[in-house]
N, C-alpha and C positions, 0 to 999 in steps of 0.2 A: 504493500500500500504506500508505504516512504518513497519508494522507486519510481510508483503511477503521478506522485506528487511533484515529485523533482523535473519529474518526466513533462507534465502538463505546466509547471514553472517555465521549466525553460522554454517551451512550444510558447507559452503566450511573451514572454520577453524576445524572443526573436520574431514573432509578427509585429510587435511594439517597437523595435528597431526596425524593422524592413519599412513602417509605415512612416517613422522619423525621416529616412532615407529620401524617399518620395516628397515629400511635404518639405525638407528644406532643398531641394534641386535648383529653386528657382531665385531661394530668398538670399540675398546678397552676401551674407555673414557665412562664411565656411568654415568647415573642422581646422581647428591650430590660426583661426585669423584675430590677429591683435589690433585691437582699435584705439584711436588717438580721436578724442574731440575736443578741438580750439576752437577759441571766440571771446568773446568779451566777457560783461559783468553776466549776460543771461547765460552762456554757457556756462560761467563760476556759480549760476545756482545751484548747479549739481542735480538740475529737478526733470528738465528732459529728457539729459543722459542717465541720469538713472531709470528711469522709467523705459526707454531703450533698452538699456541692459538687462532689468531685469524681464522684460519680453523674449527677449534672446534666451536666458537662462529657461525659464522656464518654459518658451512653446518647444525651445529644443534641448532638451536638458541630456542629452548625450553629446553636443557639441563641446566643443574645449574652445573659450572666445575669453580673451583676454579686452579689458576697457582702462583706461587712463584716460581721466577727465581735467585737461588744460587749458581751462578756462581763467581767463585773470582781469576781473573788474577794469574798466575805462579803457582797456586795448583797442587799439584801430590797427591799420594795416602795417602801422612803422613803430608799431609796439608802445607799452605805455609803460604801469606803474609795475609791471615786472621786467622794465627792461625795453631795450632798443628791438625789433621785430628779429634782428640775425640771432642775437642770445635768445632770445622767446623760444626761435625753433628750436638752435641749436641744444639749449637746454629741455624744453618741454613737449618738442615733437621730436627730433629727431635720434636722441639718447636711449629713444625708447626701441627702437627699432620698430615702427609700427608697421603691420600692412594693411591696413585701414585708416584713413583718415576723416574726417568733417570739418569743415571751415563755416563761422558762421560770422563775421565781421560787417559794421556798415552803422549801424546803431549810432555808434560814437563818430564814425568818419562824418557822417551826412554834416557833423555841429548843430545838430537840433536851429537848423534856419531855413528858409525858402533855400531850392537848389542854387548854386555856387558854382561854374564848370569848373576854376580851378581849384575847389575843394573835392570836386570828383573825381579831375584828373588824378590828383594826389591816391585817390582810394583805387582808381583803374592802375596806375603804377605799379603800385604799392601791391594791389591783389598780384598780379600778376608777378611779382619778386618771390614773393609767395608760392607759388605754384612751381619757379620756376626751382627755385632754393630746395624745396620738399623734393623735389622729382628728382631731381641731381643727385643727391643724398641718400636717397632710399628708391634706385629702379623697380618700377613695378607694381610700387604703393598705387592702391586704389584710393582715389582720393573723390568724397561727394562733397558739393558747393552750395550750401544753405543762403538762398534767397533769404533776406535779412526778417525777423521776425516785426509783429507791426506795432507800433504807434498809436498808443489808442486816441484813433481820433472819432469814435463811431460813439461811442457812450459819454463822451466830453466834447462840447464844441474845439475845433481847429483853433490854434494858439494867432494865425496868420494864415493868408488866402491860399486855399488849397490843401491846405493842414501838410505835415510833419510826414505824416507815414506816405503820402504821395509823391515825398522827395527816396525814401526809402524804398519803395515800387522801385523807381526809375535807377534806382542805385541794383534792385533784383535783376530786372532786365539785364543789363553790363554782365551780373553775374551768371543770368542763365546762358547768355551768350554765348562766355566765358566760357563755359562749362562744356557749350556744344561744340564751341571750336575745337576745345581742346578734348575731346571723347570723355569728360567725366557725366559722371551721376550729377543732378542737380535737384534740389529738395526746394518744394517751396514751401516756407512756414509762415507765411503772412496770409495770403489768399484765405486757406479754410480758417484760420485762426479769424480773420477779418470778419467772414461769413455768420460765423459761429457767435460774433459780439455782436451783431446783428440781429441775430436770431434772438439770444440772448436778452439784447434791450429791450425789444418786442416782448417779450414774457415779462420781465421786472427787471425795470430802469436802475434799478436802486442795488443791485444782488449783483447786475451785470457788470458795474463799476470795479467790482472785486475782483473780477477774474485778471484785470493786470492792475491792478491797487491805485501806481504810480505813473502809469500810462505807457510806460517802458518795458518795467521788470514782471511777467507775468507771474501771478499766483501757480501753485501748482497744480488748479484745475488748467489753467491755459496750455502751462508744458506737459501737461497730457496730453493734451491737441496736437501740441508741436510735436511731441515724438509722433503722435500718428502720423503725423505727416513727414516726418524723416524714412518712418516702417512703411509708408505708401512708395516710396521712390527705392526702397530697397526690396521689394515685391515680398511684403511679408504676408502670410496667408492669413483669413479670417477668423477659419474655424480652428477649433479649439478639439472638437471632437464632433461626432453627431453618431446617434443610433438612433435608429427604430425596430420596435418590436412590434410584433404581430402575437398578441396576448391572446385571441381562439384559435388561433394553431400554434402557439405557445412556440417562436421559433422569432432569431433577430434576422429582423431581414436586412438591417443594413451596422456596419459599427465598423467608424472612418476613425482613423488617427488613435485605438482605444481597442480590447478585446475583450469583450465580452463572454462570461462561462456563467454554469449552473446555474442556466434558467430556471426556473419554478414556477405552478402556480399552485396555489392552498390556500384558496379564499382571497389569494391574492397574487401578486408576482412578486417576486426575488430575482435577484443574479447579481453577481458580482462582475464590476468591471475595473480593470486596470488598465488605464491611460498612459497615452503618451508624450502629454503635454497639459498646463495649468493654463486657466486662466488668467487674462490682464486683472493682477488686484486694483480695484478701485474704489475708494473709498465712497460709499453713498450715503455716509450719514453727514457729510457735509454739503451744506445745501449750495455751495458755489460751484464744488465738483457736480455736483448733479443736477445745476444749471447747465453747465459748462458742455457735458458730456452728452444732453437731452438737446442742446441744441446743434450738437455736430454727428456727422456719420460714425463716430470710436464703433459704437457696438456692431454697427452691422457690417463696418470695414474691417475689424479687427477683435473682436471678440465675440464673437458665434460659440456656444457648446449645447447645440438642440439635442433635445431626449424627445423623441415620438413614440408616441403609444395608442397600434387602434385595435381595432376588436371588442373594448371595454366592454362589462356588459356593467350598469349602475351608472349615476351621474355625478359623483362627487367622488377625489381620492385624494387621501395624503402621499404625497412619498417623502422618505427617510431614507437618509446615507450614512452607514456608519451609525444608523441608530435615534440620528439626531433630525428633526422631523424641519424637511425645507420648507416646505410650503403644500397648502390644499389646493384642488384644481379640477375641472371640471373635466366629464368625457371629453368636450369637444376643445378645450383646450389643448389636452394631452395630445388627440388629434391631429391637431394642428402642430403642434411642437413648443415646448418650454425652452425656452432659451437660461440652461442653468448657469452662464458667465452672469448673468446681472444677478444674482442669488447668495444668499450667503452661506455657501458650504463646505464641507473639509477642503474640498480641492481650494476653494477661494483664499480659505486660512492658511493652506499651504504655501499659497502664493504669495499671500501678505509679511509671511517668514521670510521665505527668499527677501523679498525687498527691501526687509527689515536689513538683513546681510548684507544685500548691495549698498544700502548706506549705512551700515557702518564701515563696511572698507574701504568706500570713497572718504567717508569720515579721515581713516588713520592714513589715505595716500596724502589725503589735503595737508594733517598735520605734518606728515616727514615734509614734505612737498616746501609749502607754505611757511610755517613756525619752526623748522630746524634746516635742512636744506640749503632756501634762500639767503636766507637772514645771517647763516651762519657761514656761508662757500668762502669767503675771505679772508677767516679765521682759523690763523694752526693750530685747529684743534687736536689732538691725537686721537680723541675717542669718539671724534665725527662718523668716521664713515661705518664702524660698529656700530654706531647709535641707530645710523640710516640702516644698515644692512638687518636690523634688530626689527624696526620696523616694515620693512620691507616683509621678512617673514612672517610679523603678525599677520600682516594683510594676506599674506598665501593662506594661512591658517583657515583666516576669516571666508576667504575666496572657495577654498575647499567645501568648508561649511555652508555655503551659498549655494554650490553644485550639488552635496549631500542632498540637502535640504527638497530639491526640485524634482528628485528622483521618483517614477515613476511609484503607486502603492496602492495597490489592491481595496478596493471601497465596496459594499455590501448593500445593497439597492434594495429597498422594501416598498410597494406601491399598493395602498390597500382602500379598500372602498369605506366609505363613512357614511 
């Protein structure tokens, strides 16, 4: 019986891998690919890129993807309060060895005024030293080019004619250009984000303000947006999972991305299924995320995990995962299909671990980085670089723990009539 166990273990772990396979073919992030993301104060929030990251960790939790987030407050193209643009790289892109790159610059360059040509010149230069410095240095780097994030000028009147974020447009374009001439990826994080304040102010004027606070620096409902919109240009996939069952002939007629075993029915249905991928955590008990999020495409671009169920015979059912009861629902919603990413269930809480992990090891890269690192490169110290190498390894620590944590786990599915 230990034998038929180990046996049907490993059979569903290698359909869970074979289905990983498939599903990341097309998304841009490959097994062993190290990522490097620069830009200014909004990439120093650390709230994008993490949320990237931990999408990555989790919808692929058998890839191996390394992240370094080098973002440093009031940067433009010729570098700012960490330095001159050649030491920016040379220290915080290029030391890294990355093969992945993001640029998201332009915020700071535009000077917050009606457009300037020779303040754009300056930022067209500048990008392009850029591009040209990284490429040199590291043949091969895959590098995407972040159209500049927006300005809020939709939920607050324009400061001057034609508002702020319509010189940052015109600074996008350059960059999508940019991007085409030169064969890279280009991301636009203005456009939906724009859409979505929109949308946004239209429901409530007042909630809508919140989602970039200061007109600049987005809340973390907004850099939710934004990484959707970096995972749209890196062709990340929607779904999450999806099954359907067919509960009068007791048999799953479909289960994507997930393996489903010992069906049951006994006044109810059972089965257990083991996944190959988490959902995007998303916090919905705060009401500016769930502004944010209700008035942009996130869930149906990127977070799908449907459970169908027809055949029912009664009209009302709980289901429970692990025991713990998610929500009641009708025949014909089940029918139809529950979307259980927007839910709060073990898979969701797992997810919410991992991201817990990804910020704190962006936390302790920020500290070596930032608070010992910089501050101290100048000084003979003798017991600098043990200090860094000291840290360094926490952060592997914590990085393991983050990949642990994502790791595929068997969940116990109860659907019973009420």
């Amino acid at each position: 019986m230990r034998f038929l166990r180990r046996m049907m273990f490993a059979l569903v772990t290698l359909l869970i891998l074979a289905g990983a396979a498939r599903a990341q073919d097309n998304f841009h992030l490959k097994d062993g690919a190290c990522v490097v993301f620069y830009g200014d104060s909004i990439t120093d929030q650390r709230l994008y890129t993490t949320f990237v990251e931990t999408y990555a960790v989790t919808r692929f939790p058998h890839l191996r993807v390394r992240f370094v987030h080098s973002g440093w407050g009031g940067d433009r193209v010729t570098g700012a309060g960490g330095g001159p643009i050649d030491l920016r790289l040379r220290r915080d892109v290029i030391a890294y060895k990355r093969t992945v790159m993001t640029i998201m610059l332009g915020m700071n360059d535009a000077s917050y005024r009606a457009y300037d040509a020779g303040i754009f010149n300056t930022y067209a230069t500048g990008y392009q030293h850029i591009l040209e410095t990284v490429k040199n240095a590291l043949p091969g780097i895959r590098i995407t080019v972040i159209q500049p994030s927006p300005f809020d000028d939709v939920t607050r009147p324009p400061e001057f004619a034609g508002g702020y974020n319509a010189v940052l447009v015109r600074y996008g374009h350059f960059v999508k250009e940019l991007g085409q001439r030169e064969g890279l990826l280009v991301a636009d994080l203005n456009t939906p984000v724009v859409a979505a304040l929109e949308k946004a102010e239209a429901t409530d004027a007042e909630l809508a303000k919140k989602i970039i606070p200061d007109r600049v620096h987005p809340d973390a409902a907004g850099h939710l947006l934004m990484a959707e919109a970096l995972l749209k240009a890196w062709d990340a996939p929607a779904m999450v999972t999806s099954v359907e069952i067919d509960a009068a002939n007791r048999r799953v007629v479909r289960a994507e991305n997930t393996a489903v075993t010992g069906l049951a029915a006994d006044g109810g249905l059972s089965w257990t299924q083991t996944d190959k991928a988490l959902p995007m955590p998303v916090d919905w008990k705060d009401p500016v995320t769930a502004l944010a999020v209700r008035s942009s495409d996130f869930v149906q671009a990127r977070n799908q995990q449907p459970l169908k169920v027809t055949g029912l015979s009664g009209e009302y059912f709980a289901l429970k995962i692990e025991g713990e009861e998610i929500g009641r629902f009708t025949k014909q919603e089940l029918k139809e299909g529950v979307n259980l990413a927007v839910l709060t269930t073990p898979m969701s809480k797992q997810a919410m671990t991992v991201h817990d992990l990804t910020l704190k090891h962006n936390d302790i890269h920020f500290a070596r980085w930032r608070e010992v690192q910089v501050p101290l490169q100048d000084r003979l110290l003798p017991h600098l670089n043990a200090a860094l190498d000291a840290l360094d390894k926490l952060e592997t620590e914590l990085v393991e723990q983050q990949r642990a944590a994502a790791q595929p786990k068997p969940r116990h599915y109860e659907l019973t009539p009420q």
